[in-house]
C-alpha positions as CSV (number, residue, x, y, z in Angstrom):
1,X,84.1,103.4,62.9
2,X,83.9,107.2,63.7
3,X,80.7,106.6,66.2
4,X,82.9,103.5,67.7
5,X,86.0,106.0,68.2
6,X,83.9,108.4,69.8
7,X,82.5,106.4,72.6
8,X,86.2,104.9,73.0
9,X,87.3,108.4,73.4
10,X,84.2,109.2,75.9
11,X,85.3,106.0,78.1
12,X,88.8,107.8,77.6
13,X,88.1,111.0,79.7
14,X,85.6,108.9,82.1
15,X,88.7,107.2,83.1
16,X,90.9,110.0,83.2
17,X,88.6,112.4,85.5
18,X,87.1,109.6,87.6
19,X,90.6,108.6,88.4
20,X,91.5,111.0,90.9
21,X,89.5,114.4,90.2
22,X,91.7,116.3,92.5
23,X,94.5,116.0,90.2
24,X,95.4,118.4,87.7
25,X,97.1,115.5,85.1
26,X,94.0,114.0,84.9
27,X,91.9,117.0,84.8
28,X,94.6,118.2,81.7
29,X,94.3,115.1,79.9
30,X,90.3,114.7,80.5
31,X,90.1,118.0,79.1
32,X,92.4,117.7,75.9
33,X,90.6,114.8,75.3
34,X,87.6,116.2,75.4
35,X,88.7,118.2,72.6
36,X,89.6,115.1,70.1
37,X,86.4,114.2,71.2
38,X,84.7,117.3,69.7
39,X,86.5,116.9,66.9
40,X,85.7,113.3,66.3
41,X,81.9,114.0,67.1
42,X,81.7,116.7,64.5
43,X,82.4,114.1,61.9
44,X,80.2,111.7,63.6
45,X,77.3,113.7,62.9
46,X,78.2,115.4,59.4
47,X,78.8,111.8,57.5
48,X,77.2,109.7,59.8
49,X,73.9,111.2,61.6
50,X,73.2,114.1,58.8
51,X,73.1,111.4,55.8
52,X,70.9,108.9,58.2
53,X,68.4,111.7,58.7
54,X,68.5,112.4,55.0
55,X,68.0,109.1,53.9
56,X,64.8,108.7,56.8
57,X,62.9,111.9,56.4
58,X,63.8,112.7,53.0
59,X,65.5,115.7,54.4
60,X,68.2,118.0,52.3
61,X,70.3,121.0,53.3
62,X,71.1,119.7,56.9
63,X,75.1,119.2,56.0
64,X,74.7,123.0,54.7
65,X,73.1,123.9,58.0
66,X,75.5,121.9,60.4
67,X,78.6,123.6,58.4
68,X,79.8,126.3,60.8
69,X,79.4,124.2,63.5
70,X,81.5,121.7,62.3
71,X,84.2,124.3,61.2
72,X,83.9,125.6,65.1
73,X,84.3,122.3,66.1
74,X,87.7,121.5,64.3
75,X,88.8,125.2,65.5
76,X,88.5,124.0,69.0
77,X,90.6,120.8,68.4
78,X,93.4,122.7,66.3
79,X,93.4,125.5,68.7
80,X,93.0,123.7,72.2
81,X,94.1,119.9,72.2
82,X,97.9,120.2,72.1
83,X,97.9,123.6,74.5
84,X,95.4,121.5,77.0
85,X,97.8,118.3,76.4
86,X,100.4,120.7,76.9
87,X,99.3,121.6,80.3
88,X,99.0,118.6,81.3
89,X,102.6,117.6,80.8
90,X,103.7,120.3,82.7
91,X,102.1,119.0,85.9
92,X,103.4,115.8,85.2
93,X,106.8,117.6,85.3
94,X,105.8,118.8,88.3
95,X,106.7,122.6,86.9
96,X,103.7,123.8,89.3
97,X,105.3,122.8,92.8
98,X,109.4,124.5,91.5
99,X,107.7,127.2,89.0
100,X,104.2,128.1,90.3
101,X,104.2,132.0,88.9
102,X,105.7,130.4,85.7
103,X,102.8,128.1,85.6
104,X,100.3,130.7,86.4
105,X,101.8,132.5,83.4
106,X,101.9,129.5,81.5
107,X,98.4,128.4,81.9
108,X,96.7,131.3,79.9
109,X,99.9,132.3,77.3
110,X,100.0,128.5,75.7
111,X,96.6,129.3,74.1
112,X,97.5,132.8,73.2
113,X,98.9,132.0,69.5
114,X,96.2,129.6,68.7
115,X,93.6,132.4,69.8
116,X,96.1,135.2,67.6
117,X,95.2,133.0,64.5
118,X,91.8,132.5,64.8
119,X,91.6,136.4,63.5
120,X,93.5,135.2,60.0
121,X,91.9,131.6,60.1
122,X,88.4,132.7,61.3
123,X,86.6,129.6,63.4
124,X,83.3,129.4,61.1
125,X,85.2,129.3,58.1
126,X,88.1,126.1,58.7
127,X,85.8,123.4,56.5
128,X,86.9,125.6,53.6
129,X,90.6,126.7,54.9
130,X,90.5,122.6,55.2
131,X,89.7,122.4,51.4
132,X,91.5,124.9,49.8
133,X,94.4,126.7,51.6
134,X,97.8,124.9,51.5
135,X,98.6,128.1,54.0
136,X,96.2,127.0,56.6
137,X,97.6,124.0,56.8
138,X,101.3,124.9,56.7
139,X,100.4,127.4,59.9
140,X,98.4,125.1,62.0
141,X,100.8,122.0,61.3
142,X,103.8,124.0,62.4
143,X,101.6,125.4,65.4
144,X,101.0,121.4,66.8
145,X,104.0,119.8,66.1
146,X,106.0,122.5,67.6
147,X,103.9,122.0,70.7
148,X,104.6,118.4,70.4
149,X,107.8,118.8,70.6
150,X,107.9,120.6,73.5
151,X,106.0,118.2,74.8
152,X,108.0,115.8,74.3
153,X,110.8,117.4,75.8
154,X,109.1,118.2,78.4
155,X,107.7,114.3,79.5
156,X,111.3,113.0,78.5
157,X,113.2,115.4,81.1
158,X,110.6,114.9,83.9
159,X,111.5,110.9,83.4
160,X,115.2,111.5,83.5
161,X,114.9,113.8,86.6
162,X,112.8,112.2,88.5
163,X,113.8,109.9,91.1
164,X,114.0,105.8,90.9
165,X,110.9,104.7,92.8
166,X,107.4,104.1,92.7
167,X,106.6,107.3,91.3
168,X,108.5,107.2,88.1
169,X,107.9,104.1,87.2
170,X,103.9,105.4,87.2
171,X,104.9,108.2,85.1
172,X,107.0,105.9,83.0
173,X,103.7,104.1,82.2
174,X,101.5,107.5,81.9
175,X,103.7,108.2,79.0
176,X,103.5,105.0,77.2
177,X,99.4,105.2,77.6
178,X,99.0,108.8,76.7
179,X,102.0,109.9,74.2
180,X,101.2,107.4,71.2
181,X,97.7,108.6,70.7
182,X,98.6,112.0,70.7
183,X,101.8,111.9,68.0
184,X,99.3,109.3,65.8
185,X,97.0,111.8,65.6
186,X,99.3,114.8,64.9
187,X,101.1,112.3,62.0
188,X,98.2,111.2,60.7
189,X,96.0,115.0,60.1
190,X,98.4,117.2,59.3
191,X,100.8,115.4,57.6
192,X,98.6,113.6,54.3
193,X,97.0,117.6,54.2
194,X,100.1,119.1,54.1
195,X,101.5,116.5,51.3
196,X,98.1,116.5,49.8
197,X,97.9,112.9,50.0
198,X,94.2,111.8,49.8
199,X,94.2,108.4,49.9
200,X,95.5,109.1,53.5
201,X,93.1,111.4,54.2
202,X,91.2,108.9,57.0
203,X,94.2,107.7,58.2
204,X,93.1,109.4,61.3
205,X,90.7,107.3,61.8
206,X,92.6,103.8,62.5
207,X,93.8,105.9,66.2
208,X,91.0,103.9,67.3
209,X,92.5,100.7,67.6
210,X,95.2,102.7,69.0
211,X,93.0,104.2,71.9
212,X,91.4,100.9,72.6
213,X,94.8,99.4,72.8
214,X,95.5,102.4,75.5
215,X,91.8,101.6,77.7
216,X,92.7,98.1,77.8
217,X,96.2,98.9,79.1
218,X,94.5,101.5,81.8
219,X,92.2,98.9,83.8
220,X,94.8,96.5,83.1
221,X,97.4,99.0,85.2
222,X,95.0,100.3,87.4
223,X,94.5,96.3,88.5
224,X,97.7,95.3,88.7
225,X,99.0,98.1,90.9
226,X,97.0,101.2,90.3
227,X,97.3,104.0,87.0
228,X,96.7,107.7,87.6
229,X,95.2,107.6,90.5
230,X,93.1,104.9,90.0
231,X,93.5,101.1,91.7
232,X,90.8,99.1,91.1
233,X,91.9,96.4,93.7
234,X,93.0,98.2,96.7
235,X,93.2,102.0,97.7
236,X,90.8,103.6,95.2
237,X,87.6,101.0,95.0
238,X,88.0,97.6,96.8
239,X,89.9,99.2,99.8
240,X,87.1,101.4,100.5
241,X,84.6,98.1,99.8
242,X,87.1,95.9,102.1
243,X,87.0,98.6,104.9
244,X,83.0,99.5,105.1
245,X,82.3,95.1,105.1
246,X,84.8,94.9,108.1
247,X,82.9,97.8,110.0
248,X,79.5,96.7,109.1
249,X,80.7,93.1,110.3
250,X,82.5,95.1,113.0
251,X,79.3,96.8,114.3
252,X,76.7,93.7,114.1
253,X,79.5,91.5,115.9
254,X,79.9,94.4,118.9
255,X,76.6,94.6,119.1
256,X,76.0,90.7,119.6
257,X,78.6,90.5,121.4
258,X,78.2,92.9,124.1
259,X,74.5,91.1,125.0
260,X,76.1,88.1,125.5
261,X,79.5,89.5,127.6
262,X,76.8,91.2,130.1
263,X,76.0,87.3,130.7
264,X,79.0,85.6,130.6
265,X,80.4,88.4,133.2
266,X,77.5,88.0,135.5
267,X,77.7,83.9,135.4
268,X,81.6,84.1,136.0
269,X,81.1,86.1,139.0
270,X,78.6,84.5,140.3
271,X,80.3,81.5,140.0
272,X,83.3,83.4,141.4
273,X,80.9,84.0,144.7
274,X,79.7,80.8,144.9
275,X,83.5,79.0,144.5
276,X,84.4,81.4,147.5
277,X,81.2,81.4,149.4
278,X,82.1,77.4,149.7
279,X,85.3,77.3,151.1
280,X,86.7,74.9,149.2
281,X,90.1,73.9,148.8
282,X,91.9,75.4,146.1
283,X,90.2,78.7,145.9
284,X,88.3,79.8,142.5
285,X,88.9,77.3,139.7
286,X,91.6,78.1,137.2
287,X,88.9,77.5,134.7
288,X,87.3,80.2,135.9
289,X,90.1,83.0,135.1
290,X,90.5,81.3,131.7
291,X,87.0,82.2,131.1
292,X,87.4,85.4,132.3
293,X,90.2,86.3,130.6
294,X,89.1,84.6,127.0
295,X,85.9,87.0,127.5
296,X,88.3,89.8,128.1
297,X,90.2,89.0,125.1
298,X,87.4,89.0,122.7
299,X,86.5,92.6,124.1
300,X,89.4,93.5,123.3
301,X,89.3,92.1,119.7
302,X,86.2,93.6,119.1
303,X,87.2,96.8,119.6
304,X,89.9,96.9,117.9
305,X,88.6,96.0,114.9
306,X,86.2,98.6,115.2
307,X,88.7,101.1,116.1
308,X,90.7,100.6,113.4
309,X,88.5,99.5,110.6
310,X,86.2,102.5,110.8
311,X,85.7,105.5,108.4
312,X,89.0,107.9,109.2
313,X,88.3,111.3,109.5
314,X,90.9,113.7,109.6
315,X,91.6,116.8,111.2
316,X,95.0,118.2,110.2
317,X,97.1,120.5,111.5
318,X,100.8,121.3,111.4
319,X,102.7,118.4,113.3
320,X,106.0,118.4,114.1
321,X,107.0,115.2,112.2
322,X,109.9,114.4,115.0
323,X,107.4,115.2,117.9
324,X,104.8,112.4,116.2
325,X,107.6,109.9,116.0
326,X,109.0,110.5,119.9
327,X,105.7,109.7,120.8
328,X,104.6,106.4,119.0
329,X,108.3,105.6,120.0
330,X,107.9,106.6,123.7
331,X,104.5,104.4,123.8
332,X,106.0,101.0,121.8
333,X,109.5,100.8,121.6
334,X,110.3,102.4,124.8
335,X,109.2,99.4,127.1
336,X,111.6,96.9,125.1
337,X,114.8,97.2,127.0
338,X,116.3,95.1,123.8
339,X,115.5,97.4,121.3
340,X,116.8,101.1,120.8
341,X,115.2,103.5,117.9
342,X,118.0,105.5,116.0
343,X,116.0,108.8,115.1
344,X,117.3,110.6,112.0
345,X,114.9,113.4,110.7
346,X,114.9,117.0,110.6
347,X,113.3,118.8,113.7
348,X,112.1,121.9,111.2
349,X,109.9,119.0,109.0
350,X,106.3,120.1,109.9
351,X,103.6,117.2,108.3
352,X,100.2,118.7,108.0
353,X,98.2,115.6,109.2
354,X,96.0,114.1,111.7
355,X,98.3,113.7,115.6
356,X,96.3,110.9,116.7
357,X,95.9,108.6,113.5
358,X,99.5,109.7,112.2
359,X,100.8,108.6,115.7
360,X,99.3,105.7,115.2
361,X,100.3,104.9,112.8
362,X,104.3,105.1,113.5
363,X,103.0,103.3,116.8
364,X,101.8,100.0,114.5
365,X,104.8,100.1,112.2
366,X,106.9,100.0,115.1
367,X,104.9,97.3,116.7
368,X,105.7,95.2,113.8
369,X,109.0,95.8,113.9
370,X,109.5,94.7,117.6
371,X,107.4,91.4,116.5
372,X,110.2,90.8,114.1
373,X,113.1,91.7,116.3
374,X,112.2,89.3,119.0
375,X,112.6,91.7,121.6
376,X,116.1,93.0,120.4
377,X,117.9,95.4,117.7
378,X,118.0,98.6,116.3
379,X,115.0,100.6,114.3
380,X,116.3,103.1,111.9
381,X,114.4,106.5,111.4
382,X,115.3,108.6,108.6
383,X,113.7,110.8,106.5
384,X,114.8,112.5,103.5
385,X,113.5,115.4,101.2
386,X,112.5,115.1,97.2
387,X,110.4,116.4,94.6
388,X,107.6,114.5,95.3
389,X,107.5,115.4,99.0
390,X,109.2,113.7,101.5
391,X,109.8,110.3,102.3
392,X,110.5,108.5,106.2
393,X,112.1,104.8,105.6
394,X,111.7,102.7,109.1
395,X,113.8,99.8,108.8
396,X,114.6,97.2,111.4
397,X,117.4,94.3,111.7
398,X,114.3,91.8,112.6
399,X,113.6,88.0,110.5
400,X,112.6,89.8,107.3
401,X,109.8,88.6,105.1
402,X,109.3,86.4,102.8
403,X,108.3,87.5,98.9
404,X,104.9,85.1,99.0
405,X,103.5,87.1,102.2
406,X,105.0,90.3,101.5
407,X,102.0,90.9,98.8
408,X,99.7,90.3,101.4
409,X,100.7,92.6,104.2
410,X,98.3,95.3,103.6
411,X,95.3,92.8,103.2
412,X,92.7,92.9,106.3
413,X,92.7,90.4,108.7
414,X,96.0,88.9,106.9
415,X,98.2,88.2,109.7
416,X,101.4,85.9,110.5
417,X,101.7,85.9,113.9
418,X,99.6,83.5,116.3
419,X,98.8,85.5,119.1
420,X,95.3,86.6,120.8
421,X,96.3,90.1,120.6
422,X,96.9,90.0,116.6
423,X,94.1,90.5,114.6
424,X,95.9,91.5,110.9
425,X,94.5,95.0,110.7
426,X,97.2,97.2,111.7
427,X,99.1,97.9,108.1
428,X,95.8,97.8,106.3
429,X,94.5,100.5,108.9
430,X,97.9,101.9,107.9
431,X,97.4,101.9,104.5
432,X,94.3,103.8,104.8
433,X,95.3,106.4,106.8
434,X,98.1,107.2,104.9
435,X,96.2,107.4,101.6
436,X,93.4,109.6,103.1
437,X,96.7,112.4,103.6
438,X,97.1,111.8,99.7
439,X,100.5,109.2,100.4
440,X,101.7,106.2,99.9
441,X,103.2,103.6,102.1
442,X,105.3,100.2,100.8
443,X,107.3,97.8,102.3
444,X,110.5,96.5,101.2
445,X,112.0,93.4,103.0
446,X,114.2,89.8,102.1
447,X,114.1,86.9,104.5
448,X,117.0,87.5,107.2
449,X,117.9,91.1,105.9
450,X,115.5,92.8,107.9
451,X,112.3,94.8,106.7
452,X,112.1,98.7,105.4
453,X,108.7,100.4,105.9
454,X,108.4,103.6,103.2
455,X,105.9,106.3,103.7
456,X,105.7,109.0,101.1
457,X,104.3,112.1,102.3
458,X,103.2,114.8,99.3
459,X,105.1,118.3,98.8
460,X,101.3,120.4,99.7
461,X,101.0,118.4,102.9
462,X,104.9,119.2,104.0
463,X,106.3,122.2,105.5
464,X,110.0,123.1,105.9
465,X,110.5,125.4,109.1
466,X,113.1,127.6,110.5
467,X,112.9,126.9,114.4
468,X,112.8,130.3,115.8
469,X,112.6,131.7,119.7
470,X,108.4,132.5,119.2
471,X,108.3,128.9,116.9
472,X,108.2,127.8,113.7
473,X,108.8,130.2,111.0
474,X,107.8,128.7,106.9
């Protein structure tokens, strides 16, 4: 079982890292993994590996050999898991972004009192503190669990405080995935030592079936609607897959395309010649502009698909969020006569993002919005402050949506409207421009009650400003 639990803890940190990288939880909890890892591979190879080398080559004296590296290695999991583990709960707190010198503090004093006992519990010699010191394990139990129960505290008040959303319902399900394991194995080590229970000595070992319970539940979230940075459908993997099929498709169909518009343009004006040339009554045939314009139109589609299905690039730079949204208003929802846009946002909120794919797009949000309206109404603008970063509803008094498309809005090409000027890329462009800044965007709407577009914008990309005579002052 031991070898089994290992690889289940390897898959463990390879989802954790690979999730998002960039992300200090997940870096945390890949490395205080890493450490039960250690800790389970040390066994691994002292009753599993040593004993089958043994038994092949006749070998002795190898468990004698391996012993200081095996007490090293249960030094590291005693001394590092629950301060690592520890860490990481403080990002999830978010105790960085309100506390930073705290943190910076914080980051190198948490280990301090395991690495103060490693000069009375030296690391080389913990197999036999392990066997025969009732004080070793009174010092290192009260060192853990008092860690866990500042953790604990910790992951319970960062729930309570944080606001109802998106975001706390992911943290809500970080908790369930990640805190089980953790207490098992503190229960299950240091209490049968302490008590000197030996029959419960392996008890340890059954986290397995608690850690594959935890994998299954991580691709299961991370399908369903994405786990620690992860979504496995969507944003993270098939978004990315989606995007680079439509711009290959994109390219080939431009490419055809464009040979065979050269043609159709010089036959339609050639014809065009001709149909005046003649004299004959009724002009140029109103076949003839249909043709033109149908070739016109698929010009257009094409390159709009390209345009908005390509790779996105960013250059960012402190924007003036209320500049970005005068403009995408000033371009869309300026020309509707029937429509007025009620504009409530700071003007000291500076968004460090990319003008011209931030603008848009507010510029295809609004778009839809004016679809729905039906060429009247009223688009509300706020934006409000929070301790993720800062979130700007746009919500319109349009049709609303239905709950069966509303899942779909963000697919590519998905698209309700039956127009030649529609082609169902504009939220899934959208989508992944937003994500590329690190946010998120949703979209809450009922049939008849209008629809709400949510972009979440995170705290490192967001800039508060006093608005000063020379400009903006942070």
């Amino acid at each position: 079982m031991a070898i089994g639990f290992s690889i289940i803890v390897l898959i463990l940190i390879t989802l954790f890292y690979l999730s998002n990288p960039k992300n200090r939880i997940n870096r945390w909890c890949a490395i205080s993994c890493f450490f039960f890892w250690v800790g389970i591979a040390k066994e691994v190879v002292m009753f599993d590996l040593i004993p089958m080398l043994h038994r092949a080559f006749e070998t002795t004296g190898l468990d004698l050999g391996f012993a200081p590296a095996h007490s090293v290695c249960t030094w590291m999991i005693y001394t590092f898991a629950m301060p690592t583990m520890l860490l990481a709960s403080a990002y999830f707190s978010g105790v960085d972004k309100k506390h930073p010198l705290f943190m910076r503090y914080l980051t190198r004093l948490v280990f301090l009192p395991g690495l103060i006992l490693s000069f009375i519990f030296y690391p080389t010699q913990f197999r036999y503190y392990q066997l025969n010191s009732l004080a070793f394990w009174i010092t290192y139990t009260a060192l853990n669990f008092s860690m866990g129960v500042v953790l604990a505290i910790i992951v319970i008040r960062s729930l309570f405080a944080e606001e109802p959303g998106k975001p706390k319902e992911q943290k809500k399900r970080v908790a369930a995935v990640m805190m089980p394991p953790v207490y098992y194995w503190l229960i299950s080590i240091f209490i049968p030592h302490l008590l000197g229970i030996k029959d419960l000595f392996s008890l340890w070992k059954t986290n397995f079936f608690l850690l594959l319970i935890c994998i299954i539940i991580f691709i299961y979230l991370a399908f369903k609607d994405g786990f620690m940075g992860l979504k496995l459908f969507g944003m993270k993997y098939d978004w990315d897959k989606d995007m680079s099929i439509i711009n290959t498709s994109a390219e080939f169909t431009s490419h055809m395309f464009k040979n065979q518009a050269v043609k159709m343009d010089i036959c339609i004006d050639r014809l065009k010649e001709a149909c005046a040339s003649s004299g004959g009554e009724g002009g140029i045939p109103e076949e003839l502009a249909i043709l033109s314009r149908s070739v016109d139109s698929l010009k257009s589609y094409v390159e709009r698909i390209k345009r908005h299905s390509q790779a996105i690039y960013l250059k960012e730079s402190p924007c003036k969020l209320k500049d970005l949204l005068d403009a995408a208003v000033s371009v869309s929802v300026a020309e509707n006569a029937g429509v007025s846009a009620n504009l409530h946002v700071e003007g000291d909120v500076l968004w460090v993002c990319d003008r011209v794919h931030m603008t848009e797009v507010f510029v295809n949000v609004f778009s839809n919005a004016l679809d729905a309206m039906g060429g009247s109404g009223i688009i509300d603008i706020s934006g409000s402050r929070n301790r993720a970063g800062y979130r700007l509803s746009i919500m319109d008094d349009g049709a609303g949506i239905d709950a069966t498309v509303i899942k779909n809005v963000f697919v590519p090409h998905f698209t309700t409207k039956n127009t030649d000027k529609n082609y169902g890329l504009g939220l899934s462009y959208c989508k992944n421009v937003v994500a590329k800044h690190n946010g998120g965007i949703s979209v809450k709407s009922e049939p008849g009650a209008g629809t709400t577009v949510v972009i979440d914008f995170p705290s490192r990309k967001v800039i508060f400003c006093e608005l000063g005579e020379a400009g903006y002052v942070q």
